[in-house]
DSSP file (Angstrom, degrees, kcal/mol; ACC not computed):
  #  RESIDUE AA STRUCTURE BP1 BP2  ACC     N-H-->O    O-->H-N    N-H-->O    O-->H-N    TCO  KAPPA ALPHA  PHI   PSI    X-CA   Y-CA   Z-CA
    1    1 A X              0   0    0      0, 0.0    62,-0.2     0, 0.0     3,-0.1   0.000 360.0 360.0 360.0 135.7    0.0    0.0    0.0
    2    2 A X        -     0   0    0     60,-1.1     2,-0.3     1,-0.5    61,-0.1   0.965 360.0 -10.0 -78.1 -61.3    1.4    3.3   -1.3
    3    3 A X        -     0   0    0     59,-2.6    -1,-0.5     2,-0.1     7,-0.1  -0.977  39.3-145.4-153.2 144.7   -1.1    5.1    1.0
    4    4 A X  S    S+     0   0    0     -2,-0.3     2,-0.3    -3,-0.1    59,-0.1   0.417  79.6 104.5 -87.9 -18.2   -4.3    4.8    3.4
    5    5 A X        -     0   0    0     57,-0.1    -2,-0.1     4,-0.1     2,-0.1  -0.597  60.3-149.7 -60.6 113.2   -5.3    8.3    2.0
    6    6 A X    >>  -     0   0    0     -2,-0.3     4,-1.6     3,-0.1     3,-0.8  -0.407  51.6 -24.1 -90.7 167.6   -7.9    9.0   -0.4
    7    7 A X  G >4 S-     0   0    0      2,-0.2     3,-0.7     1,-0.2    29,-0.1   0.146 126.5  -4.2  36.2-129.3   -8.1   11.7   -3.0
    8    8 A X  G >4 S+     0   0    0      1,-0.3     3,-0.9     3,-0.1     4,-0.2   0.817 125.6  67.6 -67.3 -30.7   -6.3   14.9   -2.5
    9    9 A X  G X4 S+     0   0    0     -3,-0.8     2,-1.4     1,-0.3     3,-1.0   0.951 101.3  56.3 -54.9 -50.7   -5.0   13.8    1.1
   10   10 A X  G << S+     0   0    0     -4,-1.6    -1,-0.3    -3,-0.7     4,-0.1  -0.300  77.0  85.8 -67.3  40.8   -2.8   11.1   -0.9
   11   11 A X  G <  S+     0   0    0     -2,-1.4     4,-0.3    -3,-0.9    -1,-0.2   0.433  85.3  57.5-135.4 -20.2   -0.9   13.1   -3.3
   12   12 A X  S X  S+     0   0    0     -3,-1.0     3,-2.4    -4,-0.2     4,-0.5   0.960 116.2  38.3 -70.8 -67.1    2.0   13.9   -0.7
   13   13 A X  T >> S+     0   0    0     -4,-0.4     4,-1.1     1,-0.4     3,-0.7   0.628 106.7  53.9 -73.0 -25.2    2.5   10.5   -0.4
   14   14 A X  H 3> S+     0   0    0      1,-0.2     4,-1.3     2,-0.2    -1,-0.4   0.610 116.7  46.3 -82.4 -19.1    2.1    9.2   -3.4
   15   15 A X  H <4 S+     0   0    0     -3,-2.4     4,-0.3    -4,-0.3    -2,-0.3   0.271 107.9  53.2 -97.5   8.8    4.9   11.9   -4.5
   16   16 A X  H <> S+     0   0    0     -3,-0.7     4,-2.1    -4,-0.5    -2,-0.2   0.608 113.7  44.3 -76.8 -37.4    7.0   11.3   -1.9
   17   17 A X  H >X S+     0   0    0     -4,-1.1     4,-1.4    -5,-0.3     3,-0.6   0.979 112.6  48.4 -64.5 -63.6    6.9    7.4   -2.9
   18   18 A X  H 3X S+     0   0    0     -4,-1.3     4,-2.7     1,-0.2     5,-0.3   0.881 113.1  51.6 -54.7 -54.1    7.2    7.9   -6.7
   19   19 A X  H 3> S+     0   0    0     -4,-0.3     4,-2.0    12,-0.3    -1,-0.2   0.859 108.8  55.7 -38.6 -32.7   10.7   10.6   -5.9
   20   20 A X  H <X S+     0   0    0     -4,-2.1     4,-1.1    -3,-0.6    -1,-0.2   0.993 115.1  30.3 -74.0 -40.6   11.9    8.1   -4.0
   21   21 A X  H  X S+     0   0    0     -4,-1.4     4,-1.7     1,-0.2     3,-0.2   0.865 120.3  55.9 -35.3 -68.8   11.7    5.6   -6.8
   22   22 A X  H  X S+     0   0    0     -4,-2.7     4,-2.1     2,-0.2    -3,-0.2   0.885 104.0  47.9 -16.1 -81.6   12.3    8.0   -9.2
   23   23 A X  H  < S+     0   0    0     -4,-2.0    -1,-0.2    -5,-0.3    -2,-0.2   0.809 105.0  57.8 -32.6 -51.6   15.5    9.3   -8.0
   24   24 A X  H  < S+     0   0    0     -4,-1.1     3,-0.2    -3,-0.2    -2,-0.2   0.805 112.8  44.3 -65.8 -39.0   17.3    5.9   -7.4
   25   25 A X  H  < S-     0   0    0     -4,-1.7     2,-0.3     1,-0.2    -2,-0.2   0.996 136.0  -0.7 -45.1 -86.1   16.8    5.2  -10.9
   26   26 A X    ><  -     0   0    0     -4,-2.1     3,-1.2     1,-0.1    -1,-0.2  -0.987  55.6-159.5-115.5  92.4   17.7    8.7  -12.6
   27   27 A X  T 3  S+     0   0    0     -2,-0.3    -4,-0.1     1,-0.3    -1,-0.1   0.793  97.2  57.1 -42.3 -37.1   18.8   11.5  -10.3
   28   28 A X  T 3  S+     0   0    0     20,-0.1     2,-0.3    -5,-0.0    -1,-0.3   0.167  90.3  89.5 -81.0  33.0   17.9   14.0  -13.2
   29   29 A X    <   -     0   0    0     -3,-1.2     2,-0.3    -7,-0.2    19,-0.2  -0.744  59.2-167.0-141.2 140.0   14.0   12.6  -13.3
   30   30 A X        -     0   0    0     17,-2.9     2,-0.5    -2,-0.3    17,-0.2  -0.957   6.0-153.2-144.9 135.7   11.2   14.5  -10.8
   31   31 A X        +     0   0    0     -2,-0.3     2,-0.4    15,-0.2   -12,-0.3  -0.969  18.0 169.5-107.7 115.1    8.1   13.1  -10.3
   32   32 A X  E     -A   45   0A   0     13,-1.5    13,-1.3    -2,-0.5     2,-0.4  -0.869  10.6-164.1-135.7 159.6    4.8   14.9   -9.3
   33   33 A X  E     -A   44   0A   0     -2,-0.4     2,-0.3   -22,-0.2    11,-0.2  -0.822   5.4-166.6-125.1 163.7    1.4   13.8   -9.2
   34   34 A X  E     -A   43   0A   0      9,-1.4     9,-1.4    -2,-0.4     2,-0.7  -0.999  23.9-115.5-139.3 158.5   -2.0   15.0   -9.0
   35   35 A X  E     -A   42   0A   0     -2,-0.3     2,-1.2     7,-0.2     7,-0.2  -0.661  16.7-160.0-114.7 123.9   -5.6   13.8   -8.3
   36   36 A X  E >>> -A   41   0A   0      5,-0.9     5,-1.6    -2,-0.7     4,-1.5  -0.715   8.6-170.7 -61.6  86.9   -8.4   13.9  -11.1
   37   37 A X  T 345S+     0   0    0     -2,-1.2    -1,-0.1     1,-0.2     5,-0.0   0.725  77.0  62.3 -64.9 -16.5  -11.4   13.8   -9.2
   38   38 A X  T 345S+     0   0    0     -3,-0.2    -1,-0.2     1,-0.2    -3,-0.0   0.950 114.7  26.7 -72.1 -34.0  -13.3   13.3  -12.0
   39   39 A X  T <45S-     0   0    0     -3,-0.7    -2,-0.2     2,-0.1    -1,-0.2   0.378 103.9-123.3-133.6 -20.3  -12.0   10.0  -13.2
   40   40 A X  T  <5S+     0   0    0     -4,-1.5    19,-1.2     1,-0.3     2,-0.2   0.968  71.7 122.0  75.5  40.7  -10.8    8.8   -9.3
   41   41 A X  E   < -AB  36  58A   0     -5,-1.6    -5,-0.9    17,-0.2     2,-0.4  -0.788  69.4-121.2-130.5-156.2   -7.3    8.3  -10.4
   42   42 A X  E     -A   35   0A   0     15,-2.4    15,-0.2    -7,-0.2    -7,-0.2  -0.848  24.2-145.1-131.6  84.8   -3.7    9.9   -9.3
   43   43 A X  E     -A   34   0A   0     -9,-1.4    -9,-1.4    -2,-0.4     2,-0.5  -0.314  16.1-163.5 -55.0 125.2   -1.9   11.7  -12.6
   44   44 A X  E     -AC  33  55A   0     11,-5.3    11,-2.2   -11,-0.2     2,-0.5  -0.968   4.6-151.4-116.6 136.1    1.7   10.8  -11.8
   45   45 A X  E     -AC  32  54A   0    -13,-1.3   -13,-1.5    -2,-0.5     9,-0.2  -0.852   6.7-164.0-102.4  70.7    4.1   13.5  -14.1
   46   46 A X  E     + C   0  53A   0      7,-1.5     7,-1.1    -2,-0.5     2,-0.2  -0.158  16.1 174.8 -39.9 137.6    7.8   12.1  -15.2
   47   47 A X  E     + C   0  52A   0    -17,-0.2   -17,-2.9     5,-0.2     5,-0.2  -0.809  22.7 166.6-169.8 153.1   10.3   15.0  -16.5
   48   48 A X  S    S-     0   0    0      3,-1.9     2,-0.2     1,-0.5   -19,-0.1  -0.646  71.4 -51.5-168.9  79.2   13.6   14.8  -17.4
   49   49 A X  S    S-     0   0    0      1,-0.2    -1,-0.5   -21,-0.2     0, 0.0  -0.600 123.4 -15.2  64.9-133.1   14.4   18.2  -19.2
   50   50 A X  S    S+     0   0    0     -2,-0.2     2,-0.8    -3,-0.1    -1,-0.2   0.179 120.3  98.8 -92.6  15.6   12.3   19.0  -21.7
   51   51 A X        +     0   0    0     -3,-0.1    -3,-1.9     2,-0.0     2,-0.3  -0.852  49.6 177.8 -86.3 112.6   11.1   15.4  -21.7
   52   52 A X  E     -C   47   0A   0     -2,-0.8     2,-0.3    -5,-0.2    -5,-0.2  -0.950   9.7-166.6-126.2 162.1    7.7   14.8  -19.7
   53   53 A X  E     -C   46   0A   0     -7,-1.1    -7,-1.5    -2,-0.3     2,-0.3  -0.821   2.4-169.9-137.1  91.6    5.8   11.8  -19.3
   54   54 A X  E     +C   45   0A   0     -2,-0.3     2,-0.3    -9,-0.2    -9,-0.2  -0.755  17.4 148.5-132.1 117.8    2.3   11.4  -18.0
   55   55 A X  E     -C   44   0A   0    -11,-2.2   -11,-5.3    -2,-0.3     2,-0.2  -0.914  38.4-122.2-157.0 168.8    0.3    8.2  -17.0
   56   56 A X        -     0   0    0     -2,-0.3     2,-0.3   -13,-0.3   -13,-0.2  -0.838   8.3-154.1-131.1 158.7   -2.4    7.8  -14.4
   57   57 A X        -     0   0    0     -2,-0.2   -15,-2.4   -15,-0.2     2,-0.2  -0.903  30.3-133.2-136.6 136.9   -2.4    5.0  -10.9
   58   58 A X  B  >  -B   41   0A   0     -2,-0.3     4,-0.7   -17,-0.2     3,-0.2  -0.546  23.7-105.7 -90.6 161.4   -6.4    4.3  -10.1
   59   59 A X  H  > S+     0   0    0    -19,-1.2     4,-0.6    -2,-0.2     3,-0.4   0.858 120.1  47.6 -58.8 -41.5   -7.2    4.5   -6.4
   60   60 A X  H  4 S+     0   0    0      1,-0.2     4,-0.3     2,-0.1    -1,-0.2   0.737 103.0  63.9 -60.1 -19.0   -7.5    1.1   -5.6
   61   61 A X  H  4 S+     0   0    0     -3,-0.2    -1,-0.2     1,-0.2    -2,-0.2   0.744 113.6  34.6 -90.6 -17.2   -4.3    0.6   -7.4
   62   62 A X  H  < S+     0   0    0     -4,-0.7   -59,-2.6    -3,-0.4   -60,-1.1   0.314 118.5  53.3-114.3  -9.7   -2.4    2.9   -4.5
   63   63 A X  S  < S+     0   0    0     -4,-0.6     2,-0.6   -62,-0.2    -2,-0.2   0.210  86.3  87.5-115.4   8.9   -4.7    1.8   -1.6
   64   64 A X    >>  -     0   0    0     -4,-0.3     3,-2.4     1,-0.1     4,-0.6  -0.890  64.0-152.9-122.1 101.4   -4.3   -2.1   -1.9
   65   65 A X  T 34 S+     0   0    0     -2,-0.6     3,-0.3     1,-0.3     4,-0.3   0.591  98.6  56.2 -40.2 -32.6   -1.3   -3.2    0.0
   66   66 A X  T 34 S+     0   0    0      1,-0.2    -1,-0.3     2,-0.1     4,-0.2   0.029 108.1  51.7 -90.9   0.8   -1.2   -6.5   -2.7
   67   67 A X  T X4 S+     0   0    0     -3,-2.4     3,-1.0    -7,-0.1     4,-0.4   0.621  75.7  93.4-126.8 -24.9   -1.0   -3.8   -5.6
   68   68 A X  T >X S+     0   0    0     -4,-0.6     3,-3.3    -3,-0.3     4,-3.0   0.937  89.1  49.5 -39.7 -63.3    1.9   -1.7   -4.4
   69   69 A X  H 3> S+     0   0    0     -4,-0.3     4,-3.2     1,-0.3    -1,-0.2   0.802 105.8  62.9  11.1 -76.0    4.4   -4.1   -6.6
   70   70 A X  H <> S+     0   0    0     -3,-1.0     4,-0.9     1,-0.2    -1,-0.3   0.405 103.7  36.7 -60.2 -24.6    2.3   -3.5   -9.0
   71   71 A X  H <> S+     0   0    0     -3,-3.3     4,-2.6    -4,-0.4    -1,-0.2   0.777 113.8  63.0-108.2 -16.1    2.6    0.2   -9.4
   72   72 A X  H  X S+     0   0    0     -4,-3.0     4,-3.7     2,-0.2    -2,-0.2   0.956 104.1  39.4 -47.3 -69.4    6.1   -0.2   -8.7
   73   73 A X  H  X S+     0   0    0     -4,-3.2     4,-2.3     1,-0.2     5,-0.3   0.952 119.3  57.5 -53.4 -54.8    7.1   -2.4  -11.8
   74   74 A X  H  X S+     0   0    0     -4,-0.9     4,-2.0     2,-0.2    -1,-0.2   0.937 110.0  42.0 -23.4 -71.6    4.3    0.5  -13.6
   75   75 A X  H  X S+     0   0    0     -4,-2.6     4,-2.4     1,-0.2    -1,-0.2   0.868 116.6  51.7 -54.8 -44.5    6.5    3.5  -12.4
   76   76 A X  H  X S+     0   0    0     -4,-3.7     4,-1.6    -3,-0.3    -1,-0.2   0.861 108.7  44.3 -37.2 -64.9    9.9    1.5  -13.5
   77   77 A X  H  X S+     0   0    0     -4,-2.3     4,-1.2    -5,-0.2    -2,-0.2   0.694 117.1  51.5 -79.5 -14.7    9.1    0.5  -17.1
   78   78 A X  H  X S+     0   0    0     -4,-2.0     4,-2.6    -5,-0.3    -2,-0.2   0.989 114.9  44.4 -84.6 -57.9    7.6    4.6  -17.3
   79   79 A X  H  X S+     0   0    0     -4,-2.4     4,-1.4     1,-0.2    -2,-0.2   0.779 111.8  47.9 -47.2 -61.4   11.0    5.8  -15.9
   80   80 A X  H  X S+     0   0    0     -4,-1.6     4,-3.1     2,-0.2    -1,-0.2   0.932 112.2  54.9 -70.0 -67.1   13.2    3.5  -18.1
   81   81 A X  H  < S+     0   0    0     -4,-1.2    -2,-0.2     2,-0.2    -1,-0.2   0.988 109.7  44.6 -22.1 -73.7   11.0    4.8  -21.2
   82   82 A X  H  < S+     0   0    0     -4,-2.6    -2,-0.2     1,-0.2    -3,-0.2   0.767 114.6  51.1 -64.7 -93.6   11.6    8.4  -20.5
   83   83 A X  H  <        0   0    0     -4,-1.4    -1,-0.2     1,-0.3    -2,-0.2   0.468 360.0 360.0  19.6 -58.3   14.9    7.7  -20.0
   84   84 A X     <        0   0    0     -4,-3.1    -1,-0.3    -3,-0.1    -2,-0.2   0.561 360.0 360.0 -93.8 360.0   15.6    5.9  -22.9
């Protein structure tokens, strides 16, 4: 579980989690996220210069201790993308 937080409350944490990730990978890569209330997900924002990278994490997918992994391996192959 990323975080126990719904909606807007989650967005620290769910950008603290993803920097940390982020970082260890690529030092030059920042990650920031934001919540779409319309759609219930968590926009998470790769950049790496003028490179940006945009993909969305559902709520369940950031609130289910058995899915963390899951968003991991997600955040990884996005990183490695931009990157490459």
């Amino acid at each position: 579980m990323i975080t126990d937080k719904k909606g807007e409350a989650a967005v620290s944490d769910i950008e603290q989690w993803a920097n940390r990730i982020t970082t260890s990978v690529d030092a030059q890569m920042a990650a920031s996220v934001y919540y779409d209330e319309d759609s219930s997900t968590y926009v998470l924002r790769l950049a790496k210069g003028n490179r940006v990278l945009l993909f969305r994490l559902s709520e369940a997918q950031v609130q289910t201790r058995e899915r963390e992994e899951e968003c991991e391996k997600t955040l990884r192959g996005k990183i490695k993308g931009l990157s490459s």
